[in-house]
C-alpha positions in Angstrom: -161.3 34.2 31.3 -164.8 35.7 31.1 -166.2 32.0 31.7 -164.4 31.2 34.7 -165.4 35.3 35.7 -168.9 34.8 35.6 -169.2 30.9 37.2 -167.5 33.0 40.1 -169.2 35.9 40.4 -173.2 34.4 39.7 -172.1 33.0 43.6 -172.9 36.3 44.4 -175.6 38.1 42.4 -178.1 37.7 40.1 -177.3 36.4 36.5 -179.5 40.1 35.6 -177.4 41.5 37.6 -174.5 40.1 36.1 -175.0 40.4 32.7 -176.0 44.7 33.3 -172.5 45.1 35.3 -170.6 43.1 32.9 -171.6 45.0 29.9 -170.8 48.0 31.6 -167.9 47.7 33.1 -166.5 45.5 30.0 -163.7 47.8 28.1 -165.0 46.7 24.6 -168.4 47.7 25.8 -167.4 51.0 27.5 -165.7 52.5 24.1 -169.0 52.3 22.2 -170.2 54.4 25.1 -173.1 52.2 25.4 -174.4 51.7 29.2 -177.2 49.2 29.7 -179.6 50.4 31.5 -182.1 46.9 32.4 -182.1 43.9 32.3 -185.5 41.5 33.4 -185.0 38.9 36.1 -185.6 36.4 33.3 -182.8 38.2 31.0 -186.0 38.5 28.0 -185.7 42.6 27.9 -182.5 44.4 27.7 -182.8 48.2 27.5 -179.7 50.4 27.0 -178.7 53.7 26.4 -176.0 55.5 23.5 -175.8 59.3 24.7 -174.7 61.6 22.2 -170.9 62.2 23.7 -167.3 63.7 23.1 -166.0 59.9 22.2 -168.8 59.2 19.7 -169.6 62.0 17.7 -169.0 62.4 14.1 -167.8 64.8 12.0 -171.5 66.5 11.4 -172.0 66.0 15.5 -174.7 63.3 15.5 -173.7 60.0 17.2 -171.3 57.9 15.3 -172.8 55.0 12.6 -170.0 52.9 14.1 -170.9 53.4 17.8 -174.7 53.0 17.4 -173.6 49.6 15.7 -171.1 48.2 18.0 -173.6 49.1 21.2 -176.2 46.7 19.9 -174.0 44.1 18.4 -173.3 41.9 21.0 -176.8 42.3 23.4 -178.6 39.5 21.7 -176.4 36.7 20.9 -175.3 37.4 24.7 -179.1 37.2 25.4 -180.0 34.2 24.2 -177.0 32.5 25.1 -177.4 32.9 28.7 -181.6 32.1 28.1 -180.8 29.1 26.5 -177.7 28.2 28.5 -174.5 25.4 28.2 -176.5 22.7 26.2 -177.0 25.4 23.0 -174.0 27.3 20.8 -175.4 30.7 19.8 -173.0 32.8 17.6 -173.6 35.9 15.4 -173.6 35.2 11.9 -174.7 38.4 10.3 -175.7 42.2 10.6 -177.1 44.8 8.6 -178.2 48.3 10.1 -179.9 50.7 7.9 -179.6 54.3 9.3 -182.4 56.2 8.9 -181.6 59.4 10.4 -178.7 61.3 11.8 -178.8 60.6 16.4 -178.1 64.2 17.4 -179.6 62.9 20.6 -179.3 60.2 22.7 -180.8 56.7 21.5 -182.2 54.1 22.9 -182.5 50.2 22.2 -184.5 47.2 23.7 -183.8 44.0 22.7 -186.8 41.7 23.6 -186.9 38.0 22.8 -190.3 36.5 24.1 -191.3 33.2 25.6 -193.1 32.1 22.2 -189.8 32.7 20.4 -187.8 30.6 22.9 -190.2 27.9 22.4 -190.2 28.5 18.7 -186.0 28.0 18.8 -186.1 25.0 21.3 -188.6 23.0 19.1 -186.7 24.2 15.5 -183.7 23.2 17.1 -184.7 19.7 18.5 -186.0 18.7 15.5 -183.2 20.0 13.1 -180.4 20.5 15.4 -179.6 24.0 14.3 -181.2 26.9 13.3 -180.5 30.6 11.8 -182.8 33.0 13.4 -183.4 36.7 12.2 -183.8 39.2 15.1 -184.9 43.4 14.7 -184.9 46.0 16.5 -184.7 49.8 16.3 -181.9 52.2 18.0 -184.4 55.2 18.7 -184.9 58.1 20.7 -186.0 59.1 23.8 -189.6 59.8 21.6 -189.4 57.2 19.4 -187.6 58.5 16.0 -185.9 55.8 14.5 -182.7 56.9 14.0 -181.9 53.1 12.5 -183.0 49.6 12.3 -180.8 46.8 13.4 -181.1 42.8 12.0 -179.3 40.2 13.2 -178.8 36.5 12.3 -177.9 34.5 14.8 -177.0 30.7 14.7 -178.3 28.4 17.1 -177.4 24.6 17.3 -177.7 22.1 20.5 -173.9 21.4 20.8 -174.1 18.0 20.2 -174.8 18.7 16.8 -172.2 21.3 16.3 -170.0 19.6 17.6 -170.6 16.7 15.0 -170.9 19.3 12.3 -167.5 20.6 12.9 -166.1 17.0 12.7 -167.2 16.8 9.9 -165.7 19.3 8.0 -162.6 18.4 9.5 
């Protein structure tokens, strides 16, 4: 559903634009109260916002571990799939966030993936056919205190060689 969504709708805007209003007006996106505030023309930086609100404070009042996780979990596998585009499978394959302080604030995350990385992936990749590639970032605020620091693994294969690798574990 999504799929066919966005084939129709990049008729009409910007795939920036697409991927900002997406996020935002996606219900799995909205309940982490996440909004995303830019996106570059070249999809590279993502910068979104987690205010402190009614739906995502804890017990103690700061913003939820939970919500500060699931607002960042899906930006760069999402990223890079649309960078890389139909000839690459990108999937998630693990997280860790250490929290460093309570977010009695709003925070802040930029996820930023630059050109030498995307050369770095394309040339690991051709020559291997997949890769796992570790990706950081902080959820901060407005001043830069780290309220926590985000990894992710991501997986990243061309799909002819997924596809062969799932054959054979068939």
């Amino acid at each position: 559903m999504y799929q066919k969504a966005t084939a129709f709708l990049l008729r009409f805007m910007t795939q920036a634009t697409l991927f900002k209003w997406g996020f935002n007006i996606s219900p799995m996106y909205r309940h982490t109260k996440a909004k995303i505030l830019y996106v570059s023309e070249d999809l590279q930086e993502v910068n979104i916002k987690i205010p402190l609100a009614f739906g995502n404070r804890n017990f103690v009042g700061s913003i939820f571990g939970g919500s500060l996780f699931s607002a960042t979990d899906p930006i760069f596998m999402i990223q890079l799939m649309w960078i890389l585009g139909k000839e690459y499978v990108v999937w998630d394959k693990a997280a860790t966030i250490n929290y460093k302080k309570p977010a009695y604030e709003n925070a802040y995350c930029t996820f930023k993936i630059s050109n030498q990385l995307l050369t770095h992936i394309k040339e690991e990749v051709s020559l291997k056919g997949e890769l796992n590639l570790e990706f950081k970032t902080n959820i901060c605020s407005k001043d830069g205190i780290v309220f926590c620091e985000l990894d992710k693994t991501l997986y990243i294969a061309t799909k002819a060689h997924y596809k062969q690798k799932m054959k054979q574990r068939k």
